[in-house]
C-alpha positions, 0 to 999 in steps of 0.5 A, spaced: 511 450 494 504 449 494 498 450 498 500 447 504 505 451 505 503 457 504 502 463 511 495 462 512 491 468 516 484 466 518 481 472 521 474 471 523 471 478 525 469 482 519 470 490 519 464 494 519 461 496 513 461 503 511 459 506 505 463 508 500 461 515 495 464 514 489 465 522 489 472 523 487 472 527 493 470 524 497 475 522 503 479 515 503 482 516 509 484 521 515 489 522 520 487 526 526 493 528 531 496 522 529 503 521 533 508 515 535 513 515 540 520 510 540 524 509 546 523 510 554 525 515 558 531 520 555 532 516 549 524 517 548 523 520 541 518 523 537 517 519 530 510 522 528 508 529 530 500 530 532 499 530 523 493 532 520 491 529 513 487 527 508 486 523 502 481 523 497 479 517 493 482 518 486 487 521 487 495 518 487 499 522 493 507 521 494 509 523 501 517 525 500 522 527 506 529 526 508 530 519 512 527 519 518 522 523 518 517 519 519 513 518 513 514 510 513 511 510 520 506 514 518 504 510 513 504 503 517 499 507 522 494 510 517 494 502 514 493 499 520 499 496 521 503 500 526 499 503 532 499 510 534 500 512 541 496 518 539 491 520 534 486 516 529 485 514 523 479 514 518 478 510 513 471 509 509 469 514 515 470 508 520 476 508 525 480 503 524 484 503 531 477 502 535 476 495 531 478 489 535 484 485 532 480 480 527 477 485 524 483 489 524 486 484 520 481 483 515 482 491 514 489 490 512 486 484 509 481 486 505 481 494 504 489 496 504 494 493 498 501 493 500 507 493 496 514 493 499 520 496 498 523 490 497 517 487 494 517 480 499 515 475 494 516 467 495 521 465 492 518 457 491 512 460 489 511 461 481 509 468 479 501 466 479 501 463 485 505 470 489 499 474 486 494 469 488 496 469 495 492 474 498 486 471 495 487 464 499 488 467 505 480 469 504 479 462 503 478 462 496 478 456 491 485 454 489 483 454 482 478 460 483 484 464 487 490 462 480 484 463 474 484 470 478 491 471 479 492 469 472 487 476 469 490 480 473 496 478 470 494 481 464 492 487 467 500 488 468 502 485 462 505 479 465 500 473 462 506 470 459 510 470 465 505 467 470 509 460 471 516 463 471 518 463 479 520 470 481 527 470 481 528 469 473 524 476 474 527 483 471 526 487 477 520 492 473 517 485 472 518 484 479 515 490 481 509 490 477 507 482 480 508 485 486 503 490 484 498 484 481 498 481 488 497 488 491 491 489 487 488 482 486 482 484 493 481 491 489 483 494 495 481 502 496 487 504 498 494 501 495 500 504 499 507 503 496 514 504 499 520 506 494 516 503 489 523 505 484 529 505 489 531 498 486 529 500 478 533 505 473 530 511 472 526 509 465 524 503 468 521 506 475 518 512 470 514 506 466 512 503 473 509 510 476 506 512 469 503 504 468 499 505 476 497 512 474 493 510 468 492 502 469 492 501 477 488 508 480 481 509 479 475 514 481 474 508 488 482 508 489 486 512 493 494 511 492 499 513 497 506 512 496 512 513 500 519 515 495 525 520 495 525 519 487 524 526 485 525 522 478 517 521 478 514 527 481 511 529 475 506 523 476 503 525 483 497 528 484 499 531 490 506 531 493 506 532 501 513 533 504 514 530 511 520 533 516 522 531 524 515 527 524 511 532 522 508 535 514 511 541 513 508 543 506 504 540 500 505 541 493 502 540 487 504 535 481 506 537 474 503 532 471 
C-alpha cells in the first residue's frame, strides 16, 4: 500500500489561532456542564452528566471508573469528535463546538493525538509509513513526511523496526508506533484510551513510564482513559468518573 491508497482528509479552513502561555499551569483544556444524552424517549439515557473539568498543560491525567461511566464519552466530546448536546469545551481558550466543520476537523488534525484502544494501524502499511500518515493528510511531501516519521521513530526507540509492517510488531511495540503516529503533529493534547488493556503488566508499565519521561512536556497535557490501577502511580491526577459524572479527584503516588 502506497500513496495512493492511503485515506486523504483536506480540510481546508483553519482553526483560530489562539495564544498558548507556556506556563505549566496554564489550562489546556476546560469542559463547562458538559453533557451527552443517547436514545429517545423512555429509553433516553444520560451518558455524561453537566461535568465540570480542567486540564492544565504539563500534566498526565488518568480518568478511571466502572464500564459505562462515561469516560470515553467524555473524552470523544472534549477531542472534538463527539458533539455534546450540552455544555463546551476550551481549548487553548477557543471553543471548539462553535468552529464550523473544516476548522473542527483541523482541530482533530492538528491540535489533538489520538491513540486507540486497539492502536488502528494499516496492516499494508509499513511502521514508517503508519507514523507518516498524519503528516500526509496535511499535505506534506511524501519523503519529507517518511524522513520525519523515521526521527520520531527514534524517539520511541523503533528506528530498527521502521519498514517492518506492524503485524510482525510485539504488541508494546505496536503501541509505541501508535504513539509515534499520535505524536508526529506535536499535538497539545494527546488522549489514550486503555493504552495497556492488550499488554501484561511490566510491558504496560514500560509504556506508561516511557510517555511520562519522553512523550509529556511543559506545552503537552495527556489524558488517558484506563481500568489498569497497575499504572496509577504514573499519573499526576487520577479523576474518577461514575454514572456520567466525576465523582472525586486523586493525587498520583509518583
Amino acid at each position: 500500500m502506497r500513496r495512493s491508497e492511503l485515506p486523504m482528509n483536506k480540510p481546508t479552513a483553519t482553526v483560530p489561532a489562539v495564544p498558548i502561555n507556556q506556563s505549566v499551569r496554564h489550562p489546556a483544556l476546560e469542559a463547562r456542564g458538559l453533557t451527552k444524552f443517547f436514545g429517545e424517549g423512555q429509553a433516553k439515557m444520560t451518558a455524561v452528566d453537566q461535568v465540570e473539568f480542567v486540564a492544565h498543560f504539563g500534566e498526565m491525567v488518568f480518568i478511571v471508573g466502572p464500564s459505562g461511566s462515561g469516560k470515553t464519552t467524555f473524552l470523544s466530546m472534549v477531542s472534538g469528535i463527539l458533539r455534546p448536546d450540552a455544555g463546551t469545551v476550551f481549548v487553548n481558550g477557543a471553543n471548539i463546538w462553535n468552529f464550523e466543520a473544516n476548522a473542527l476537523a483541523n482541530f482533530r488534525l492538528n491540535t489533538i493525538g489520538f491513540v486507540f484502544q486497539d492502536y488502528h494501524l494499516f496492516p499494508r502499511l509499513t511502521t514508517v509509513e503508519n507514523v507518516a500518515i498524519p503528516l500526509i493528510l496535511k499535505e506534506k511531501d511524501w519523503d519529507t513526511s517518511l524522513a520525519e516519521a523515521k526521527k520520531i521513530l527514534t524517539v520511541v526507540g523503533l528506528e530498527n523496526r521502521a519498514e517492518v509492517p506492524p503485524y510482525k510488531l510485539s504488541g508494546g511495540e505496536q503501541q509505541r508506533v501508535a504513539i509515534a503516529r499520535a505524536i508526529i503533529g506535536n499535538p497539545d493534547i494527546l488522549v489514550l484510551d486503555e493504552p495497556t488493556a492488550s499488554l501484561d503488566g511490566d510491558t504496560g508499565r514500560m509504556i506508561i513510564s516511557f510517555v511520562k519521561k519522553e512523550i509529556l512536556t511543559a506545552n503537552r497535557c495527556i489524558l488517558i482513559v484506563t481500568h489498569d490501577a497497575r499504572i496509577n502511580e504514573f499519573a499526576d491526577r487520577i479523576v474518577h468518573m461514575e454514572n456520567g459524572r466525576i465523582t472525586g479527584f486523586d493525587k498520583g503516588t509518583e
